[in-house]
N, C-alpha and C positions, 0 to 999 in steps of 0.2 A: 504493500500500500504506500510506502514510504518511499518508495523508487518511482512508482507510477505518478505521484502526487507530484515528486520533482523533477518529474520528463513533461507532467502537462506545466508546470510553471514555466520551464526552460520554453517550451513550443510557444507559450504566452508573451513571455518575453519577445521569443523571435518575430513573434506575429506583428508584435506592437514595433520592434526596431523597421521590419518590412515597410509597413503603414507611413512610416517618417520619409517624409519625400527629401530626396539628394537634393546636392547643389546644382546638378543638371536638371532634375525637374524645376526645381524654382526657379532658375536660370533660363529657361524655356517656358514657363508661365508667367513670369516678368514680364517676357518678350511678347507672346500672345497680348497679354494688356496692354503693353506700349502700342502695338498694334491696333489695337481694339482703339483705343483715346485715338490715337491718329487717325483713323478709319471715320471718328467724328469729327474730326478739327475739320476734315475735309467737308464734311456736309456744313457747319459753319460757317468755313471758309467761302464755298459756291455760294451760299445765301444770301451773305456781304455781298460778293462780288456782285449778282443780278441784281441788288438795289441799286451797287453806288455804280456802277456801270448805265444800267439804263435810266438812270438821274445823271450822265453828265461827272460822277465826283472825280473817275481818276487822276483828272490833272488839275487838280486845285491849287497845289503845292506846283511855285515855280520850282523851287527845288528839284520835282520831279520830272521837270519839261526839261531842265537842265542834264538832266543823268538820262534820261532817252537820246536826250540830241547829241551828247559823248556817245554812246554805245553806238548811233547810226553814224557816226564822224567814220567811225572805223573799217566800214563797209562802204558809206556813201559819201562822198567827200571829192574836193579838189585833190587834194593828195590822201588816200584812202592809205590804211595802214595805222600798224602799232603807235605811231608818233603822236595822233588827235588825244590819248587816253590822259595824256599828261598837264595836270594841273591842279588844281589848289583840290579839287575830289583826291580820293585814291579809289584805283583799277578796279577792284574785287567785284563790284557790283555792279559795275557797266560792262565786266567780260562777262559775266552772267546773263545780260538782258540781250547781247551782241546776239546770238543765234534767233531769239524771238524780234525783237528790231529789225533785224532785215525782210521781214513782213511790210510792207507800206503801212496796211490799212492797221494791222495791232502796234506800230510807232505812234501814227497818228492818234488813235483812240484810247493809247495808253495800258492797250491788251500788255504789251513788250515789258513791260517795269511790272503789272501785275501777275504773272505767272512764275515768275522765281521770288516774288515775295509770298504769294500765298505758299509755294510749296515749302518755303521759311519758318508759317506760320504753322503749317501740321507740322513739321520736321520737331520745332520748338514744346510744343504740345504734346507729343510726344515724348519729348525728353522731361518734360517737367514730370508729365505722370511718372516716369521710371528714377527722377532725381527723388519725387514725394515720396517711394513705396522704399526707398533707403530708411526713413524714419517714421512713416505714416500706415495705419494701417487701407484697408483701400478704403474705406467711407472716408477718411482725414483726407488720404491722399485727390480721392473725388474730388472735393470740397476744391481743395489747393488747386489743382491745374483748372476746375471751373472756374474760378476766381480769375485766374489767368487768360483762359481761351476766350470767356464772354466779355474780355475789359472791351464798350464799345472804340475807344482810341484805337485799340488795336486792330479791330474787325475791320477800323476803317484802314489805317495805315497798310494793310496786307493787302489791300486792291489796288495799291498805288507803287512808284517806284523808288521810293522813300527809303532810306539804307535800315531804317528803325527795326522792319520784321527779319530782315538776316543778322545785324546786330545780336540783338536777342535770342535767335535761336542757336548763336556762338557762342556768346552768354551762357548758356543752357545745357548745351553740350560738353562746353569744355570745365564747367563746376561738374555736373555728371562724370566726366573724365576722371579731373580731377579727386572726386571724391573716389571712387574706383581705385586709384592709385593710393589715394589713405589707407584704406582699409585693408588691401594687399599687403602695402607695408607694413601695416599693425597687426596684418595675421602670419611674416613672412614669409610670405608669397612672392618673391623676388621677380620671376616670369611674369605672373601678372602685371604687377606695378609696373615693368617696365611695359606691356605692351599698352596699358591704360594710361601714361604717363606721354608715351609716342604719340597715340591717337590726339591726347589734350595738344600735344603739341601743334600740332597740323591745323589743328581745330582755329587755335589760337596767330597761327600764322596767317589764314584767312580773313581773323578777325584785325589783325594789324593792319591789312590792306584796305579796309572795311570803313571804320573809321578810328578819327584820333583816341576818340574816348578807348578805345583797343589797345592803346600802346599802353594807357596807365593799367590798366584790367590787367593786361599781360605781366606787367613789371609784379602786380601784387599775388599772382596765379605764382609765377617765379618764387616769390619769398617765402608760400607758403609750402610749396615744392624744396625748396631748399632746407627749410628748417625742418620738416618731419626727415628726411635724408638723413639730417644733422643727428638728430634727434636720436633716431635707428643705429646712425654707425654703417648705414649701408650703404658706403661709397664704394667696396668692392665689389658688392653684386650686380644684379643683370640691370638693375632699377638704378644704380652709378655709371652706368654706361647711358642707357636710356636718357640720365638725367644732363649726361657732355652733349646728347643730339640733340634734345630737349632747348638747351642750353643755346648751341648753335643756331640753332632755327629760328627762337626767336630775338636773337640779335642779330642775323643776317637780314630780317625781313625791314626794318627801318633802314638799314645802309644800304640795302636794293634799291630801297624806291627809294634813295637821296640820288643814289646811282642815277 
């Protein structure tokens, strides 16, 4: 009785270890909900768009007639080519519009600056949900990116060609990165952190080109990258490697464009 009694315990236990879902299932049901939030942003996003579209709003903002007529300089121009891109803007967001731009009719009506900002604008939304469920359970987390996805400012800014909704979805991404890379390190997880640390990197290189507010964001992403490093002692592992490209990337990307 006493053998049998501690075989059904042992199977009980197992049963209950079984039940407990891995880091790949979670990691894969994250992902599903990122998914799912983005799969709305997108119906949010379209709903915007068909208001301020058939009202006329996309080009309210001179700002945004300015960043159309860069991206079509570069296709359509007296001297066509890389050379128009250069001036008190930076690139990032007019090579983005340059493939929808060379449409006449979507330059004109401002289609060309709206469709890489709404895709911005789910990409962002997406990231928030999976930055919230870091600490939130999903009702807080809900809560959190609705707060975000319905701000009207934003709904509007994402039909326009406005640098605001790729800002923020860099924003987004690369504290998401970022955070990724904490947590690696504090579980050490050296591989991780480094490949979570790379991706912020990129992330943030984009945003350098994006706008200025990018260059401080960057500089303070840096010191907190530096100091958990510090912190660890983990300048020989794969995540002290990570952290010289890291490094490199984004102090090359301001001497580029001075370049």
């Amino acid at each position: 009785a006493l053998r049998s009694s501690g075989s059904s315990r042992t199977s009980t236990n197992s049963a209950e270890k079984d039940s407990v879902p891995g880091p790949a299932e979670i990691a894969r049901s994250l992902r599903h909900e990122a998914i799912f939030a983005g799969m709305a942003a997108a119906f949010f996003s379209l709903l915007a768009f068909d208001y301020c579209y058939t009202h006329q709003l996309l080009l309210l903002f001179g700002d945004a007639v300015a960043h159309l007529h860069i991206a079509r300089r570069i296709l359509d121009s007296l001297n066509p080519g890389i050379r128009p891109i250069g001036s008190v803007w930076l690139p990032f967001p007019h090579l983005l519009m340059v493939p929808f731009a060379a449409k006449m009719s979507w330059w004109r009506s401002g289609v060309a600056g709206a469709i890489p900002s709404m895709a911005c604008y789910v990409l962002s939304v997406a990231g928030m949900w999976r930055l919230s469920r870091y600490w939130l359970r999903p009702a807080g987390a809900a809560a959190a990116t609705m707060f975000f996805a319905l701000n009207p400012g934003l709904l509007y800014m994402q039909t326009t060609a406005m640098t605001e909704p790729l800002f923020l979805c860099q924003m987004v991404w690369s504290t998401l990165f970022l955070t990724a890379y904490l947590r690696a390190l504090k579980g050490g997880d050296g591989k991780r952190a480094a490949r979570a640390l790379t991706a912020c990197g990129l992330v943030l290189v984009t945003a350098v080109f994006t706008r200025y507010d990018g260059w401080i964001f960057t500089c303070f992403v840096w010191l907190i990258a530096a100091h958990a490093l510090w912190q660890r002692r983990a300048w020989k592992s794969r995540a002290g490697g990570a952290f010289v490209l890291f490094t490199a990337l984004l102090a090359a990307s301001p001497v580029g464009w001075f370049g």
